[in-house]
Rosetta silent file (secondary structure, phi, psi, omega in degrees, C-alpha in Angstrom):
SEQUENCE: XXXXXXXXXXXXXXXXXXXXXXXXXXXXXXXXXXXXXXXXXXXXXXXXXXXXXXXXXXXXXXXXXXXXXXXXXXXXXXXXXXXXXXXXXXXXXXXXXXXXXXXXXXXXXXXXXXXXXXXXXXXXXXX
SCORE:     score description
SCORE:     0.000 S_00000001
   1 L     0.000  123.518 -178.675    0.000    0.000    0.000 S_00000001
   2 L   -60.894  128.780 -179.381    1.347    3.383   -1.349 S_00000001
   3 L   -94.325  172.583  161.829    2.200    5.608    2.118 S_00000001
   4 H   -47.481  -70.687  160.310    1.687    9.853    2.045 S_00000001
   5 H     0.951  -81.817 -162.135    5.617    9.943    1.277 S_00000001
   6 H   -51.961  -43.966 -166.201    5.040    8.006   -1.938 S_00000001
   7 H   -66.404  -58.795 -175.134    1.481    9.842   -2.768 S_00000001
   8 H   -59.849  -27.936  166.891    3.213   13.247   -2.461 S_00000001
   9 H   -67.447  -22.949  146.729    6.213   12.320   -4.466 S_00000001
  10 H   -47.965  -48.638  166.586    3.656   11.502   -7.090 S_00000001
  11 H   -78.537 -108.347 -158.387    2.514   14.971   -7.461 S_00000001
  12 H     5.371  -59.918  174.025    6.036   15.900   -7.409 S_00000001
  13 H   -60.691  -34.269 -146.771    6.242   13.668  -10.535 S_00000001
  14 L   -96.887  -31.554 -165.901    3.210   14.594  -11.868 S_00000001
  15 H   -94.153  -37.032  171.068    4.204   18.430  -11.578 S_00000001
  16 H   -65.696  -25.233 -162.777    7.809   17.507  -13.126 S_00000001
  17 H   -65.187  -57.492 -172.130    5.629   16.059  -15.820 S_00000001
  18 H   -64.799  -65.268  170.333    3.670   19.330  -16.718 S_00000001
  19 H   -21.972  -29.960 -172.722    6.908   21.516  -16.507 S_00000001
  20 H   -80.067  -60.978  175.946    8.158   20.111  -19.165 S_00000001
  21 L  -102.112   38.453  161.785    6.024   21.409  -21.691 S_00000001
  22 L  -110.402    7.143  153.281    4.610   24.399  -19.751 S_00000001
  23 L   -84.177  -13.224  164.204    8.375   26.116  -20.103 S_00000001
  24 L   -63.778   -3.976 -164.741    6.830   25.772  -23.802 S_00000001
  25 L    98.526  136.105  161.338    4.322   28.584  -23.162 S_00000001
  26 H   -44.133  -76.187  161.533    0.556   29.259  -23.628 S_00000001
  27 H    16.268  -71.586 -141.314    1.083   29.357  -27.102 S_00000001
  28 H  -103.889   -3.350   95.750    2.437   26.214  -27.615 S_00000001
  29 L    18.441  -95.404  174.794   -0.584   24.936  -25.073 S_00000001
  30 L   -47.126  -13.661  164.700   -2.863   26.173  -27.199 S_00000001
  31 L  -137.440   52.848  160.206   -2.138   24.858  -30.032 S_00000001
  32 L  -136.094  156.023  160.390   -1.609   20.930  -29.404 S_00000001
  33 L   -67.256  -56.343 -143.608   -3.898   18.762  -28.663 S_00000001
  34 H   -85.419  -27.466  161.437   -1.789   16.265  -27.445 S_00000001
  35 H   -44.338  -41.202 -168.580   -0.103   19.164  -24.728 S_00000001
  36 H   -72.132  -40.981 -165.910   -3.517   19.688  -23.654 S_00000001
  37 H   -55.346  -39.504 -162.796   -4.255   15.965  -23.125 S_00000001
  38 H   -93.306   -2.717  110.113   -1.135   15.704  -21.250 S_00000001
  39 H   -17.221  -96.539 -159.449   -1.382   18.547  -18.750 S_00000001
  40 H   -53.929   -4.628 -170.982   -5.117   17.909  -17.838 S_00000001
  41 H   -96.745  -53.869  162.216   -3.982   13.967  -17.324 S_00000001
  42 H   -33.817  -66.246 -147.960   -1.342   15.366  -15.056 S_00000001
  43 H   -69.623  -38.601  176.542   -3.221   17.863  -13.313 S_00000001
  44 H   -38.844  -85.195 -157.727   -5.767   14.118  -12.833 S_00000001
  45 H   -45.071  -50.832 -161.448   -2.837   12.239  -11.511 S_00000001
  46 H   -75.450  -39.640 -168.160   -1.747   15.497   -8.724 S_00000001
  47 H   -88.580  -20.615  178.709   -5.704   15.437   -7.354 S_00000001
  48 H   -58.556  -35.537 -163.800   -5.977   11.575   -7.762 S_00000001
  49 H   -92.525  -46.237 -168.844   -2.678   11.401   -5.208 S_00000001
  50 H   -62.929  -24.909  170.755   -4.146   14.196   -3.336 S_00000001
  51 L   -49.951  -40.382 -161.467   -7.591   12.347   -2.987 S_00000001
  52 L  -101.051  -11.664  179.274   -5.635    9.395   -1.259 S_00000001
  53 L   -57.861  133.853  172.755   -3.325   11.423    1.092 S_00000001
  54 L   -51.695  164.305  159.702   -4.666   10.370    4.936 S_00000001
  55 H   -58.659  -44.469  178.794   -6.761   13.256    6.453 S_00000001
  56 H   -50.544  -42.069 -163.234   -4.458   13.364    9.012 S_00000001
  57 H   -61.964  -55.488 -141.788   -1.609   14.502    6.388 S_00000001
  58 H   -67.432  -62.694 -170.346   -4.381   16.963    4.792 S_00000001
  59 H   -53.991  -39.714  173.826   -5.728   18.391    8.277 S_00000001
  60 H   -55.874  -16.716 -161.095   -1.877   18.752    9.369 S_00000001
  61 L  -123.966   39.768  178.578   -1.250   20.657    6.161 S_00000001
  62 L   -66.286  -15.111  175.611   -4.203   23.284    5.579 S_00000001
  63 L   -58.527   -9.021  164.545   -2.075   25.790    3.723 S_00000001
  64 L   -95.385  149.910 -151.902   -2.171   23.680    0.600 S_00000001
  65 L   -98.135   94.227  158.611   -5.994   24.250   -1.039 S_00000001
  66 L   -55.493  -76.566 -156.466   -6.479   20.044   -0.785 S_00000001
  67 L   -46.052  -44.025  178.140  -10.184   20.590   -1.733 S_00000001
  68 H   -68.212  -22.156  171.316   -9.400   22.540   -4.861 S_00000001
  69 H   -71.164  -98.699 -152.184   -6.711   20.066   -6.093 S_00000001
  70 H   -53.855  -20.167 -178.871   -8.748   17.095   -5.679 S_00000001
  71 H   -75.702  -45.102  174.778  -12.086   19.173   -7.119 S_00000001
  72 H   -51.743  -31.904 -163.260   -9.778   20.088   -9.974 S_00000001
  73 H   -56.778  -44.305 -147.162   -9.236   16.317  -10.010 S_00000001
  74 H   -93.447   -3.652 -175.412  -13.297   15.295  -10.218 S_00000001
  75 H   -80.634  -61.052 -175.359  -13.855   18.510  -12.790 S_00000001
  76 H   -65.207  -30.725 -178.270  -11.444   17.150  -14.894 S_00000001
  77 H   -71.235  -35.800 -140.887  -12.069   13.509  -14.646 S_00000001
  78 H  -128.763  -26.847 -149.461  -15.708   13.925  -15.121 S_00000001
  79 L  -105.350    4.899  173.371  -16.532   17.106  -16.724 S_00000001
  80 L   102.724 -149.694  136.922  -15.432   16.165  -20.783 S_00000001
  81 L   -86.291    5.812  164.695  -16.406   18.012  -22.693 S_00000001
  82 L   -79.010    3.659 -177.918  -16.826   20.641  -20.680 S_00000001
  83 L   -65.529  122.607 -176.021  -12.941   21.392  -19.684 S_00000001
  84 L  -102.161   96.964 -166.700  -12.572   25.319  -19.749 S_00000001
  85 H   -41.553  -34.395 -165.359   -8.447   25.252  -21.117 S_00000001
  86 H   -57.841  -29.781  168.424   -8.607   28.691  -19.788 S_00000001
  87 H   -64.650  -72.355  179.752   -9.040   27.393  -16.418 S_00000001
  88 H   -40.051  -18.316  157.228   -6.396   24.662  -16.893 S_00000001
  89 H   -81.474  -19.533  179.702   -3.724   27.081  -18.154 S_00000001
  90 H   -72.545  -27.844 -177.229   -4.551   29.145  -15.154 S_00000001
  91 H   -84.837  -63.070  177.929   -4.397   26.639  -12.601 S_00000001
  92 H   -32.005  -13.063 -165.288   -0.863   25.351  -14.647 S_00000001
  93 H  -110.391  -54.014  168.012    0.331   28.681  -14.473 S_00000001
  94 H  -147.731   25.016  139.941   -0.524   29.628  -10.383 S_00000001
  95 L  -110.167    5.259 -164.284   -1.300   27.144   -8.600 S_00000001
  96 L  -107.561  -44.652 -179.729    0.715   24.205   -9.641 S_00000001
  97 H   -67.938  -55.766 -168.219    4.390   26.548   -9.119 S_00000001
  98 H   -75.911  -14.476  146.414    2.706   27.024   -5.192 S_00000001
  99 H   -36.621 -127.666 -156.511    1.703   23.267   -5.151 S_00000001
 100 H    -8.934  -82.293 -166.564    5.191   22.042   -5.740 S_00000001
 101 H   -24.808  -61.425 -166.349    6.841   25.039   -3.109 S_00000001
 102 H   -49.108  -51.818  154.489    4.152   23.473   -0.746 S_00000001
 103 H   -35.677  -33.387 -171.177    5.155   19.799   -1.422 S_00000001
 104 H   -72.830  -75.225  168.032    8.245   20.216   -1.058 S_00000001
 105 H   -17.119  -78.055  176.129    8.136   21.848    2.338 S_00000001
 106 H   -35.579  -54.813  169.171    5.661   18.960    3.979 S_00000001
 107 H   -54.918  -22.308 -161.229    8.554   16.439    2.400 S_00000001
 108 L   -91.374   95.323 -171.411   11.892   18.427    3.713 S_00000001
 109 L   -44.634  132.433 -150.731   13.206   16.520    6.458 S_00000001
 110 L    78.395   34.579 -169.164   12.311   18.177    9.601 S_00000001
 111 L  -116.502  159.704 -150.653    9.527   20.155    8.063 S_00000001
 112 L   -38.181  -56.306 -175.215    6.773   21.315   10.033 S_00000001
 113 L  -153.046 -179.893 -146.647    5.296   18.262   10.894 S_00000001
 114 L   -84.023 -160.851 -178.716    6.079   14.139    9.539 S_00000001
 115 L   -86.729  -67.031  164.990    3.986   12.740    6.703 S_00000001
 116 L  -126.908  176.833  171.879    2.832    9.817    8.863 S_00000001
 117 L   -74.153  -16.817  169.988    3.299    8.016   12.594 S_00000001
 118 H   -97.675  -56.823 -177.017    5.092    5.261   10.498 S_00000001
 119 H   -70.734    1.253  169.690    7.046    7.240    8.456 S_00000001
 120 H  -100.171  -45.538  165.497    8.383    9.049   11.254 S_00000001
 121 H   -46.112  -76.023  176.885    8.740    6.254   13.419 S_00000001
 122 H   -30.949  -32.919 -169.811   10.949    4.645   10.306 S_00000001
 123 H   -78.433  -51.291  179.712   12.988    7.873   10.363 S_00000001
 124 H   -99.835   19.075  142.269   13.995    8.215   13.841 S_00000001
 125 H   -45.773  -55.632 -155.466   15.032    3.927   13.530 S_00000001
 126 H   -71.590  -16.998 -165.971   17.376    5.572   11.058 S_00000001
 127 L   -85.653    0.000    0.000   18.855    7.663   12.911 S_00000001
């Protein structure tokens, strides 16, 4: 079973994913298809991880907008034809760079507070 650790390093991947062709520009957005596909399939994959993080991580952590990540998640999943790009370059654009900052932080050993009571426990084993 995939721990918080794992889930968050997922968006981390998932965020690594979209950078790559969102240093291309709106532009270049805007006019593939297959950019578009692969963005909103990201953007899936970061509320899909975020969906599965315990509550405990999420209630420990309110400064990242969980509900809007994972909302983005069931909009996107669910909504089609109905996907407004404008929203999806907008969230790709300013909320995705303060995702990641946030992610990071929660991950950075000795950051505010652990991921889980196991993974912490595992941690101070190591030391």
């Amino acid at each position: 079973m995939r721990d918080d650790r794992a889930r968050l390093e997922d968006i981390l991947s998932a965020i690594d994913s979209i950078a790559r062709y969102a240093e291309d520009g709106r532009p270049a957005f805007d006019r593939d298809e297959l950019v578009q596909t692969w963005m909103i399939y990201h953007l899936t994959l970061i509320g899909e991880a975020a969906a599965r993080l315990s509550s405990a991580l999420r209630d420990s952590h309110p400064e990242v907008p969980w509900p809007g990540v994972i909302g983005m998640r069931n909009i996107l999943a669910h909504g089609y034809f109905a996907i407004d790009l404008e929203a999806v370059w907008a969230t790709l654009e300013r909320q995705v760079p303060a995702l990641r900052r946030q992610i990071e932080v929660i991950l950075r050993p000795g950051g505010p507070t652990s991921v889980s009571e196991p993974l912490r426990a595992y941690q101070l084993a190591l030391r």
